[in-house]
Structures are given as C-alpha cells and as structure tokens.
N, CA, C and O atoms as a CHARMM CRD file, in Angstrom:
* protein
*
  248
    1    1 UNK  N     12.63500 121.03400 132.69500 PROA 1      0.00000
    2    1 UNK  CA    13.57600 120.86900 131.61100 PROA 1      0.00000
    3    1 UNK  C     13.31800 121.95700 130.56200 PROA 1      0.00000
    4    1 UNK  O     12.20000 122.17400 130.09600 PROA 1      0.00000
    5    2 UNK  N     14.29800 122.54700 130.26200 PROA 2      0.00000
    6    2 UNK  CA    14.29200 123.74900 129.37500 PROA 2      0.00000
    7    2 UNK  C     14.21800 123.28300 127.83700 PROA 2      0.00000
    8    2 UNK  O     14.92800 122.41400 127.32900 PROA 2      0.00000
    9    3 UNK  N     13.40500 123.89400 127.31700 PROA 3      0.00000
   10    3 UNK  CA    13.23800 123.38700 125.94400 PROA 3      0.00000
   11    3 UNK  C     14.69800 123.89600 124.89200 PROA 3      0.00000
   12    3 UNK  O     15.34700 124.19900 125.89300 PROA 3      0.00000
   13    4 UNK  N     15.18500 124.05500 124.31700 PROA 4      0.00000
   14    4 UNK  CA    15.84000 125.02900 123.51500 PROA 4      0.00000
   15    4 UNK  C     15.26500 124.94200 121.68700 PROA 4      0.00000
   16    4 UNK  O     14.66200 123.91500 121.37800 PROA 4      0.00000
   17    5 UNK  N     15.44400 125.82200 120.78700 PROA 5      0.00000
   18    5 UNK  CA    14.79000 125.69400 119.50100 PROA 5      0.00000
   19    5 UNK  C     15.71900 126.24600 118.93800 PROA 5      0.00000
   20    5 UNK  O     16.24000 127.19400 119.52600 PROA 5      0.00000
   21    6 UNK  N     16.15100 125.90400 117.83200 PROA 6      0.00000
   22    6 UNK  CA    16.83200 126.48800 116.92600 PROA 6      0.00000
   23    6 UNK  C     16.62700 127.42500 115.81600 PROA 6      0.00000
   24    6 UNK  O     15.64900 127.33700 115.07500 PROA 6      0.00000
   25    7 UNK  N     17.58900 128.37000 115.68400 PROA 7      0.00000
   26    7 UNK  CA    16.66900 129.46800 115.21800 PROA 7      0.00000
   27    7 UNK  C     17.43200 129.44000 113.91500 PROA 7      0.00000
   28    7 UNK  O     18.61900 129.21700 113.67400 PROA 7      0.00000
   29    8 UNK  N     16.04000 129.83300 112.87800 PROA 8      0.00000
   30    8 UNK  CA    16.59300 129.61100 111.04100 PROA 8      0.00000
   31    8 UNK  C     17.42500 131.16300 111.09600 PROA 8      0.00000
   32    8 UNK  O     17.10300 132.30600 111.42300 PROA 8      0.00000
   33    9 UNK  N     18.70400 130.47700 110.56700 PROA 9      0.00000
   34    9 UNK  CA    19.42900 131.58300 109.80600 PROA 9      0.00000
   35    9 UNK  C     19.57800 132.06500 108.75000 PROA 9      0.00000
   36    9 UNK  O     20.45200 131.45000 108.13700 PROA 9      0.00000
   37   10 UNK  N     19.16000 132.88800 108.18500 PROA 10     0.00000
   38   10 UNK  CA    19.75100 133.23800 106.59700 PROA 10     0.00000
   39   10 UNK  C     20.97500 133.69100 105.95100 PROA 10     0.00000
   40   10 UNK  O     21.35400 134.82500 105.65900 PROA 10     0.00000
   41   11 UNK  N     21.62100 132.29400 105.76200 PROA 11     0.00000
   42   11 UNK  CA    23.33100 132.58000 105.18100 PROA 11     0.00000
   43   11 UNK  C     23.42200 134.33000 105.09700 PROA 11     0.00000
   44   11 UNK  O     24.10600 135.12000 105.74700 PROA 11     0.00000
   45   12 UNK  N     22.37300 134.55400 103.95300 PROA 12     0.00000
   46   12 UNK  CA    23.11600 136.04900 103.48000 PROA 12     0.00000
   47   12 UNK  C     23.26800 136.88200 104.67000 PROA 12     0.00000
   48   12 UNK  O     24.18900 137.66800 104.89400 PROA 12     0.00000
   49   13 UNK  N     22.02900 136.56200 105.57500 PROA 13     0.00000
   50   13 UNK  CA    21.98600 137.40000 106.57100 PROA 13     0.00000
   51   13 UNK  C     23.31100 137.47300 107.34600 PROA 13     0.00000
   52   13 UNK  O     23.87100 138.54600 107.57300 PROA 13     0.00000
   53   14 UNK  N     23.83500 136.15300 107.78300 PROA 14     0.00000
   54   14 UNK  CA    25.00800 135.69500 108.42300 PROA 14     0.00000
   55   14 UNK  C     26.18600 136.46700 107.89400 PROA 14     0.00000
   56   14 UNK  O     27.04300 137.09000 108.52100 PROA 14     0.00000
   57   15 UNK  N     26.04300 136.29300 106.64700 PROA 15     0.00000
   58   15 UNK  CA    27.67900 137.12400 105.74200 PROA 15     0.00000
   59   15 UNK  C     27.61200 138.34800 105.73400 PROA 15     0.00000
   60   15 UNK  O     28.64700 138.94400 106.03400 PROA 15     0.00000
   61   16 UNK  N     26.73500 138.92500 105.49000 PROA 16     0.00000
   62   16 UNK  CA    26.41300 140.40800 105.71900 PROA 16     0.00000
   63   16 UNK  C     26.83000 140.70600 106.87700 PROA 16     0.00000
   64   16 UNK  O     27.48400 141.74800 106.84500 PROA 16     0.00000
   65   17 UNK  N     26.69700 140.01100 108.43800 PROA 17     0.00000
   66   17 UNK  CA    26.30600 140.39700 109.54600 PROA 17     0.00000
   67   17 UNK  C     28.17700 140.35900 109.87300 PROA 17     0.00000
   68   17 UNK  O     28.65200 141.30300 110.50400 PROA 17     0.00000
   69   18 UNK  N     28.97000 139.38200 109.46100 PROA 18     0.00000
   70   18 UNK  CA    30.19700 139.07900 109.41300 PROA 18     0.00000
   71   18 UNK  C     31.26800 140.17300 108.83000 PROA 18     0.00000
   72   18 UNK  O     32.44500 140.19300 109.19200 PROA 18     0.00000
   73   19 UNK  N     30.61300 141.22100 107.73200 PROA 19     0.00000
   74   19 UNK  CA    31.70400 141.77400 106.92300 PROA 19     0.00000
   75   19 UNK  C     31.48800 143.20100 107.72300 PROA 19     0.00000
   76   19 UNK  O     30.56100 143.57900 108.43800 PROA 19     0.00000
   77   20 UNK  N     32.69600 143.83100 107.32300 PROA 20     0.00000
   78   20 UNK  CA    32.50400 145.57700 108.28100 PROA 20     0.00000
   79   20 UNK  C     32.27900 146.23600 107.14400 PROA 20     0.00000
   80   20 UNK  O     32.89600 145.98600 106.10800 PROA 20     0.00000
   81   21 UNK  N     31.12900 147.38100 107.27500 PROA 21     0.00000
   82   21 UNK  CA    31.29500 148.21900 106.14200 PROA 21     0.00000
   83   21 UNK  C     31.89300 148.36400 105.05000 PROA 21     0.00000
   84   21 UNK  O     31.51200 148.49400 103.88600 PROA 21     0.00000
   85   22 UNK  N     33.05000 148.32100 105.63700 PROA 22     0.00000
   86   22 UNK  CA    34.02600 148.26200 104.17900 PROA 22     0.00000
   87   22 UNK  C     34.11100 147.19500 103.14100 PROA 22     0.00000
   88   22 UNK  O     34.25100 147.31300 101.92400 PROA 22     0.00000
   89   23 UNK  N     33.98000 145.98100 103.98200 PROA 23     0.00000
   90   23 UNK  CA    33.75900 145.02900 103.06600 PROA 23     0.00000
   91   23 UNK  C     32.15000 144.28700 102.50200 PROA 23     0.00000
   92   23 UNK  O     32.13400 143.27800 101.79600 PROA 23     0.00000
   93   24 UNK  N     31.28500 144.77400 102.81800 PROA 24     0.00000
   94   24 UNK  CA    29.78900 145.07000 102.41800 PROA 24     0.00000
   95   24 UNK  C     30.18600 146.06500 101.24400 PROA 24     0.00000
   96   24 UNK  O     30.27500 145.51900 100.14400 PROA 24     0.00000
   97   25 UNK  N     30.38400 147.12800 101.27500 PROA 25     0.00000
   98   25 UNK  CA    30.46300 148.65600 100.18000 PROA 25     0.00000
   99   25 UNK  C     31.22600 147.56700  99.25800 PROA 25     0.00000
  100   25 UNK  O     30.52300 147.22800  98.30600 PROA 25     0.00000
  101   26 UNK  N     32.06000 147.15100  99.28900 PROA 26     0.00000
  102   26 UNK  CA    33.04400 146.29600  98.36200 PROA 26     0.00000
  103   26 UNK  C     32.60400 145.45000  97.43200 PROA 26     0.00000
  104   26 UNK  O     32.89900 145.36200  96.24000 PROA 26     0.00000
  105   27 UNK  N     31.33100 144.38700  98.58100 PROA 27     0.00000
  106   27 UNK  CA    30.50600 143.34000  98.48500 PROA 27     0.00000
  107   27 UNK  C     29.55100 144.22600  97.01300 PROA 27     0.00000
  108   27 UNK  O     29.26900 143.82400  95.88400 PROA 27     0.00000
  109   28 UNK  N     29.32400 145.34500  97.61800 PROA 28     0.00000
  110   28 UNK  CA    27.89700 145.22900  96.96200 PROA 28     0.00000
  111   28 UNK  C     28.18900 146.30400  95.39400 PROA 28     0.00000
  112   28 UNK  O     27.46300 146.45900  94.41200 PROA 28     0.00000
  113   29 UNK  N     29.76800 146.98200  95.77600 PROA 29     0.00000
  114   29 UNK  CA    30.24900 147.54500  94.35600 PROA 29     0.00000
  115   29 UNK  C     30.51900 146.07300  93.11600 PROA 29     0.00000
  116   29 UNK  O     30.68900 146.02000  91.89800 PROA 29     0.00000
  117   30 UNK  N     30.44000 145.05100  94.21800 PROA 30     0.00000
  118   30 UNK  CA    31.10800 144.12400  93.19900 PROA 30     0.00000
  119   30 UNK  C     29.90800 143.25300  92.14400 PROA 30     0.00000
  120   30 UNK  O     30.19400 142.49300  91.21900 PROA 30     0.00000
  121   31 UNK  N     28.44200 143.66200  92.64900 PROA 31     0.00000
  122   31 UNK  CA    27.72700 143.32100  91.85900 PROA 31     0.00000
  123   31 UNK  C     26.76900 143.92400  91.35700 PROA 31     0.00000
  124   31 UNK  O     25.78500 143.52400  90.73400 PROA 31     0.00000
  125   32 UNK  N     27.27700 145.40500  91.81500 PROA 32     0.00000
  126   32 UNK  CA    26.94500 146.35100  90.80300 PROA 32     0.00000
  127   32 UNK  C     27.61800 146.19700  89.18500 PROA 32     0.00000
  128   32 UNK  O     27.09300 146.09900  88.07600 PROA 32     0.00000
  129   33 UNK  N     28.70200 146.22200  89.54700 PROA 33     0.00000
  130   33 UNK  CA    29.65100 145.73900  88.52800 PROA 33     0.00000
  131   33 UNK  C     28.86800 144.44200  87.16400 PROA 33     0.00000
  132   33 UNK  O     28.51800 144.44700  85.98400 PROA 33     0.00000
  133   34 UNK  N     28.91800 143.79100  87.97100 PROA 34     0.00000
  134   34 UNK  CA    28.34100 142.59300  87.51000 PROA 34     0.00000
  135   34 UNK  C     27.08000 142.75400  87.06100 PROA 34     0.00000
  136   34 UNK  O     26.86200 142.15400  86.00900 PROA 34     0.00000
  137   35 UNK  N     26.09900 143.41700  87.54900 PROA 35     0.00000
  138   35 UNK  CA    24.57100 143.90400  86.81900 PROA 35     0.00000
  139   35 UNK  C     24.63100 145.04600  86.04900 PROA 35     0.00000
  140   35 UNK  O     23.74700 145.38100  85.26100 PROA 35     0.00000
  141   36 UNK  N     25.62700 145.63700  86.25200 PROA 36     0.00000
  142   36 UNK  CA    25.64300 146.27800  84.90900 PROA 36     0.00000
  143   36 UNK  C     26.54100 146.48400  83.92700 PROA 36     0.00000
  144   36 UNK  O     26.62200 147.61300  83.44400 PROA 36     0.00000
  145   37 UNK  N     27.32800 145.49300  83.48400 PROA 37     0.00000
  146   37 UNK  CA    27.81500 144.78300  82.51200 PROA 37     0.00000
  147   37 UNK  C     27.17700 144.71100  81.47900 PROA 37     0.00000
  148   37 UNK  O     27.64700 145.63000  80.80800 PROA 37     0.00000
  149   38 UNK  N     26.16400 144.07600  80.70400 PROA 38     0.00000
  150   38 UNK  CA    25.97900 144.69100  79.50300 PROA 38     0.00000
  151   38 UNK  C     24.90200 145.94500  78.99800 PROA 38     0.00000
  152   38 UNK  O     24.31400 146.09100  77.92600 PROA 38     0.00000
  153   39 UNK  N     24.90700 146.62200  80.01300 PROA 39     0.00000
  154   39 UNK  CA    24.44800 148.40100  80.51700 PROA 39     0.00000
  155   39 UNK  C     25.51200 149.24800  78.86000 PROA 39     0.00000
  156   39 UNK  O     26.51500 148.69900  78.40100 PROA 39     0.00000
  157   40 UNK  N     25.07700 150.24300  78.43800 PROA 40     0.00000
  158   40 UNK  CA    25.28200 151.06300  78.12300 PROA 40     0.00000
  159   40 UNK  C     26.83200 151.69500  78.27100 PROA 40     0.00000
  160   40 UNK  O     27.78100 151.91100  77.51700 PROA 40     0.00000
  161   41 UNK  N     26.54700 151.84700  79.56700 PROA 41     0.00000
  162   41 UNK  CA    27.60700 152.49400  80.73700 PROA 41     0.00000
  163   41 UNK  C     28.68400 151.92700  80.59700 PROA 41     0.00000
  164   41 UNK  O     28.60800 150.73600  80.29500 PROA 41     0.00000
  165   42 UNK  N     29.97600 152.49100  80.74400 PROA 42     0.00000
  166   42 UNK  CA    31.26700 151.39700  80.48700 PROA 42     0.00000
  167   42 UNK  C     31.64500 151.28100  82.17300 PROA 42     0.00000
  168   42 UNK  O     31.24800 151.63500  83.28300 PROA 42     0.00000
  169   43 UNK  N     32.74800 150.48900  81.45800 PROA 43     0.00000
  170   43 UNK  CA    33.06800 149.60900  83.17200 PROA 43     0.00000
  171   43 UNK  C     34.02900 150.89700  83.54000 PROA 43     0.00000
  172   43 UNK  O     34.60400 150.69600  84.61000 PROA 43     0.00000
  173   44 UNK  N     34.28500 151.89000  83.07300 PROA 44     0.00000
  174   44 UNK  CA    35.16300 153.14400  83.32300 PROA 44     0.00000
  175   44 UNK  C     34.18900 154.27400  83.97900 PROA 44     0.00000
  176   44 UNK  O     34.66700 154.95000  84.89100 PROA 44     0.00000
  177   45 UNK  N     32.71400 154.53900  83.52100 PROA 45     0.00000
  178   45 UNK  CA    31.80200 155.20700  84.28100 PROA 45     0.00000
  179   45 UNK  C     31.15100 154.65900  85.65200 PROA 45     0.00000
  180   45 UNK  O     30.81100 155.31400  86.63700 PROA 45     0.00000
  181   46 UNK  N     31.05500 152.86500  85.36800 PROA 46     0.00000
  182   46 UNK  CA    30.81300 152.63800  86.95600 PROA 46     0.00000
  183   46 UNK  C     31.72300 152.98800  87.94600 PROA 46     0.00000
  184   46 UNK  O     31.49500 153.49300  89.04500 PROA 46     0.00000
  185   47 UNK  N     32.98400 152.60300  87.34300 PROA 47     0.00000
  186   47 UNK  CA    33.93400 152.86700  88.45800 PROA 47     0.00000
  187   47 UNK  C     34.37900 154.04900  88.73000 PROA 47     0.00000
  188   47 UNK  O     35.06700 154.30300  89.71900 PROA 47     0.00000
  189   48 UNK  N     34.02600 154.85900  87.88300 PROA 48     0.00000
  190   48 UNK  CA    34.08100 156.51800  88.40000 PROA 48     0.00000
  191   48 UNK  C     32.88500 156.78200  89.95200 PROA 48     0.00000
  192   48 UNK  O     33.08100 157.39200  91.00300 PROA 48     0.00000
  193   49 UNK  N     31.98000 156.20600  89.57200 PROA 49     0.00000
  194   49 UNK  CA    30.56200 156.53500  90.06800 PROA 49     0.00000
  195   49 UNK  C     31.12800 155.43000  91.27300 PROA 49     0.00000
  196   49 UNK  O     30.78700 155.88500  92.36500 PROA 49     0.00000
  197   50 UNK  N     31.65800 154.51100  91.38800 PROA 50     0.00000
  198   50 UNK  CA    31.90500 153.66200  92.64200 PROA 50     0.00000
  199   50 UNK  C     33.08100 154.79600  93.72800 PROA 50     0.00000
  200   50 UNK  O     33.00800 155.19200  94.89100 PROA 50     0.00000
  201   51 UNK  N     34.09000 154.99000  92.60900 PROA 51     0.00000
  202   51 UNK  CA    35.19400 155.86500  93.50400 PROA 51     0.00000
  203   51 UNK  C     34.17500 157.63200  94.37900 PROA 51     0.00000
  204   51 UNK  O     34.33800 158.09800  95.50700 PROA 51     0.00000
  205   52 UNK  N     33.38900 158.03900  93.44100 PROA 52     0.00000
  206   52 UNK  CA    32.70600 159.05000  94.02100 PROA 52     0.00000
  207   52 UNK  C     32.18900 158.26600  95.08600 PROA 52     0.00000
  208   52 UNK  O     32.94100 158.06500  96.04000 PROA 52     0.00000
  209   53 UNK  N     31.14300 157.82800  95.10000 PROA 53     0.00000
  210   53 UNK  CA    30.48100 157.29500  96.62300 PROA 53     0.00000
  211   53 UNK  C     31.63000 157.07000  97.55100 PROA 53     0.00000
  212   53 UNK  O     31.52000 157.68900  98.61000 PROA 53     0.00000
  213   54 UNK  N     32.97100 156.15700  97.38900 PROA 54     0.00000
  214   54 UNK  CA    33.51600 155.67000  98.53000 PROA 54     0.00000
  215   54 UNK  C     34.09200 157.12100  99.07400 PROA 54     0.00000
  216   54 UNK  O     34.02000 157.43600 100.26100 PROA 54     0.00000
  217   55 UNK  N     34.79600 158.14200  97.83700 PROA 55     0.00000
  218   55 UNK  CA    35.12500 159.49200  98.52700 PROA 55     0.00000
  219   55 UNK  C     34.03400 159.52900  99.47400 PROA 55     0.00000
  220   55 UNK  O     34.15400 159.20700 100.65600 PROA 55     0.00000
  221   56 UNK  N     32.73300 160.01700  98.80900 PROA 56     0.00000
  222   56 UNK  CA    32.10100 160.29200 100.04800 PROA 56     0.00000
  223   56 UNK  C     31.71700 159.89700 101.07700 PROA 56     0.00000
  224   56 UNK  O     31.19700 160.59700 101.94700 PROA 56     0.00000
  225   57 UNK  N     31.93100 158.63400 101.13600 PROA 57     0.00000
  226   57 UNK  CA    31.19700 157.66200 102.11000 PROA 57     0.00000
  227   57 UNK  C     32.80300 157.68800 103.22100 PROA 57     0.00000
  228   57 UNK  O     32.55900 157.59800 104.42400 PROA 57     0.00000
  229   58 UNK  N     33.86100 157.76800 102.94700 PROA 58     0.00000
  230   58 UNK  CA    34.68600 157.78000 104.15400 PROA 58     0.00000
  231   58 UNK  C     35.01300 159.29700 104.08400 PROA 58     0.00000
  232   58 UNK  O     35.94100 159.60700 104.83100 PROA 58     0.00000
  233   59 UNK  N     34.60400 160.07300 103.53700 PROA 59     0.00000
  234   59 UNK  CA    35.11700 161.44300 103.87400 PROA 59     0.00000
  235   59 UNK  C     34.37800 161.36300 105.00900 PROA 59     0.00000
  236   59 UNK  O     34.94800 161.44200 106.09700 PROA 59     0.00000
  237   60 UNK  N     32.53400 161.13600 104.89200 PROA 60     0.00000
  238   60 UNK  CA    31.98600 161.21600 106.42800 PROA 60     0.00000
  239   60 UNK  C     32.49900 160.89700 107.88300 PROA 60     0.00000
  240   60 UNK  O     32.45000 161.59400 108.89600 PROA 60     0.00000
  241   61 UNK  N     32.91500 159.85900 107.71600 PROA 61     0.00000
  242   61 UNK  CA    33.58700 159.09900 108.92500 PROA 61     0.00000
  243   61 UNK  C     35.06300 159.69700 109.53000 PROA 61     0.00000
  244   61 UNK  O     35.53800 159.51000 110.65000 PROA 61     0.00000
  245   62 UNK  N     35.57200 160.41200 108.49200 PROA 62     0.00000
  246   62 UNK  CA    36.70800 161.12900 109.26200 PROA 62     0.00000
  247   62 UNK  C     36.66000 162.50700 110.06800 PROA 62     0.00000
  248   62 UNK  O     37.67100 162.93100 110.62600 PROA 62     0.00000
C-alpha cells in the first residue's frame, strides 16, 4: 500500500507560480507603489521609473 503525503504549499508561492510575467511585474510595481508612498519621491517619479523598466523589460523579449 502506497503511502501518499501531502505537500505544504505556500499560498504566495502558489500565486506567484499562477501569474505570467506580466502580471508578477504588475504584482510587484503595485507594491512598490504602495512602499513608497510616503517616500520623498512623488507618485509621478515612481511611475516614470516603473514605465522605464517595463520599456526595458519587453523591449528584451521582442
């Protein structure tokens, strides 16, 4: 008789493992956002600095 065991999952691990790139980069601009909120930085320089990375990050892929 075969034993079977269940194996611990880690939600985040699970959601992470679920989203495609694109929506991870999305995931994780979105709490950048959110941690740096009361930063210095306005919400107009993160999102400059978010749009640079995604240029670069799909310029690669094409």
């Amino acid at each position: 008789m075969a034993v079977t065991t269940a194996k611990k999952i880690d939600p985040e691990d699970y959601i992470l493992s679920v989203l495609s790139p694109e929506e991870r980069l999305d995931a994780a601009f979105k709490v950048a956002r959110e941690a740096f909120k009361g930063a210095k930085l306005t919400i107009k320089d993160v999102d400059n600095a978010i749009k640079k990375v995604r240029r670069n990050t799909y310029e690669k892929k094409k």
